[in-house]
N, C-alpha and C positions, 0 to 999 in steps of 0.2 A: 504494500500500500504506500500513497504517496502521502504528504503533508498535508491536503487537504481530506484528510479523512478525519483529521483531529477537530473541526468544525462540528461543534456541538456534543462531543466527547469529555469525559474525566479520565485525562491521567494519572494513573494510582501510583505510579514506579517505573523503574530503568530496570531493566533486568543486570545482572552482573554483566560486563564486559559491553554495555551499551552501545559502541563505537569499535569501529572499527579501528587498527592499530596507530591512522593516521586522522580519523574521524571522514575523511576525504575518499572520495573513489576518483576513480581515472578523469573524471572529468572536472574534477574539484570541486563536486557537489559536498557536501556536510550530511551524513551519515547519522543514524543511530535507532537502538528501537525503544519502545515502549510500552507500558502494560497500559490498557485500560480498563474503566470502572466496569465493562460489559464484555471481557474476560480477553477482548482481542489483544494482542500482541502485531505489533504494527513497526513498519520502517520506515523512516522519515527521514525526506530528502527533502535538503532544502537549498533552496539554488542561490549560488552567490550574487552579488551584485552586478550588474551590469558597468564596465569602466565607461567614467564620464569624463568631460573635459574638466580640469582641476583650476586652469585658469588662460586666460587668453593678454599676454603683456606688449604691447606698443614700446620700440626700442628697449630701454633700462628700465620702464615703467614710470619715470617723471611726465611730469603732465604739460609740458610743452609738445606743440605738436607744429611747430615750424621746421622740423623734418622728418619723419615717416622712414626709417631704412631699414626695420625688420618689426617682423612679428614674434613673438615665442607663444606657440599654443602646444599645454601640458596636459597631460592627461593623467587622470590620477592612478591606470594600472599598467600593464605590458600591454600594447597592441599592436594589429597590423594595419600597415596603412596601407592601403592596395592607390595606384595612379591615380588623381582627381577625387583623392580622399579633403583636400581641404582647398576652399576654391575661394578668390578675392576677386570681387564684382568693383565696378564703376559707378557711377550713380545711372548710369547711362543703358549697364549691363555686362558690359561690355568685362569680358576676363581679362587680368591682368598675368601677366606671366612669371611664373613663380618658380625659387630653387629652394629646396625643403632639403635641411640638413637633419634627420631624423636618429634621436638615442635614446638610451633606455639611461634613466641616470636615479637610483635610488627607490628601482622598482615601477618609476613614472616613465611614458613615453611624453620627449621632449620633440617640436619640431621646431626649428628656425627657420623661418621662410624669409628669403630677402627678392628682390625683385629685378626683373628684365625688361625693354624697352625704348621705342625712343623718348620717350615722353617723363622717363628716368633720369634725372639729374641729378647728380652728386650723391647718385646712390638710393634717394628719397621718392616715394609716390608723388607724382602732381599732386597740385593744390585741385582739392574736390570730395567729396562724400565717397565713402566704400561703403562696403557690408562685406564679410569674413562670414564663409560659413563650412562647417565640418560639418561630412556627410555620414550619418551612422551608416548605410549602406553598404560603405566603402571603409568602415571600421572596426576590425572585429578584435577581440580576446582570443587565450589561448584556444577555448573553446568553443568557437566561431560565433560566439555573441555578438551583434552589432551593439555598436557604440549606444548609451542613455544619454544623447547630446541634449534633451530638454528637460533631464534631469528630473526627471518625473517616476523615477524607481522602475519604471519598464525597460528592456532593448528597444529603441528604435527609437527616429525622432533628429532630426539636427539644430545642432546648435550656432545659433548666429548672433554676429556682436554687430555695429556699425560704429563706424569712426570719420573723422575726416582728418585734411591735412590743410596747412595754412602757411604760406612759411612767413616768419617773424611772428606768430603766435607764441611769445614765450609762457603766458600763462593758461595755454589749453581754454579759452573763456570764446573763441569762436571769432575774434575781430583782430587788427591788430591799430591798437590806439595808442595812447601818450605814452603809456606804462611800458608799454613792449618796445616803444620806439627810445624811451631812455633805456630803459634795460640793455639794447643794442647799443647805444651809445656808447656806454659805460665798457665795453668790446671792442669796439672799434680800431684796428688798426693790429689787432692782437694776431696772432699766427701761431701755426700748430706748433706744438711743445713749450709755450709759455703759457705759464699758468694763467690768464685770462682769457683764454681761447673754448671759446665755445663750439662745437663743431655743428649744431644746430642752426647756427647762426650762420656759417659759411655757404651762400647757398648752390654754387655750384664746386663744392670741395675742393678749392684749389690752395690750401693751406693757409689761406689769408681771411677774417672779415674786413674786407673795404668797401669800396664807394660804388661797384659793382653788384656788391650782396645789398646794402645801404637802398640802391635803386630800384632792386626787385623789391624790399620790404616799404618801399614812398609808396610803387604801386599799389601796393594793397593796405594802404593805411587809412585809419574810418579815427577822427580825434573823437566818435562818440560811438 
């Protein structure tokens, strides 16, 4: 018998030796039997969790988003990720083309996705709306589970985040106004390996912010 035969049942006891030596069977189901009040003796399997995504991080996870040049989407157990397992849209639709560096690191599946393109500059997605979405279809566990991407305690289901990019956004708040345009200020002229170098700020990565990155961030400046 399965676990749901214990619905509306009294368990009275465990018989000696309940479980099996690992509690687990081949398929890393959880084992054991049981006495009931109406004399049956019962094995119950009860199915593990379905792996969900653990977390979804933009670059190092600060909240500027005046550059965009990786994703890290974490999963909370081992899985496979089979081709066009995780897919980054346009506002438009339009896929973006992605290089997924994929590891297992502390029993989590890690992927790094960084990006292809012309429309890639300094590394960073255009300025514009996305959505990221992992496809439980295309995500399974050891034991061919598809991925619980909406996190809803079942298999199946994808999980989707949306974000945008802005470049001179240093405070992630969606404009880029007075605050961000001092903030850049305060940079200005700085170059990679000196400690005031921001590399967010650089916006075509040429080891410098000046008057070039300065120009791209007037474009898109709103003082309100």
């Amino acid at each position: 018998a399965i676990g749901d035969e214990l619905a509306g049942s009294t368990v009275v006891g465990f018989p000696q030796n309940a479980m099996n030596p690992r509690g687990l069977n081949n398929a890393a189901q959880f084992l054991f039997r049981a006495d009931l009040a109406d004399g049956r003796r019962i094995l119950v399997r009860a199915d593990p969790d379905s792996v969900k995504v653990d977390s979804v991080v933009l670059n190092d996870g600060a909240v500027q988003r005046s550059m965009v040049n990786s994703l890290t989407v974490t999963l909370d157990g081992a899985a496979a990720l089979e081709p066009g397992a995780i897919e980054l849209r346009r506002q438009d639709g339009s896929l973006v083309s992605l290089h997924s560096d994929i590891s297992i690191l502390g029993g989590k599946t890690v992927a790094v996705l960084t990006f292809a393109g012309p429309d890639i500059i300094g590394g960073s997605l255009a300025d514009g709306s996305y959505t990221l979405t992992v496809r439980a279809d295309r995500v399974h566990d050891r034991r061919g589970q598809e991925l619980d991407g909406d996190g809803n305690g079942s298999a199946g289901g994808n999980r989707m985040d949306g974000f945008f990019r802005l470049f001179g956004d240093i405070d992630g708040n969606g404009k880029v106004d007075v605050h961000d345009l001092l903030g850049f200020l305060g940079h200005f002229g700085s170059r990679a390996g000196n400690p005031d170098y921001l590399w967010y700020l650089d916006y075509d990565a040429n080891g410098t912010v000046g008057v070039l990155d300065l120009i791209q961030l007037v474009h898109r400046f709103h003082p309100r």
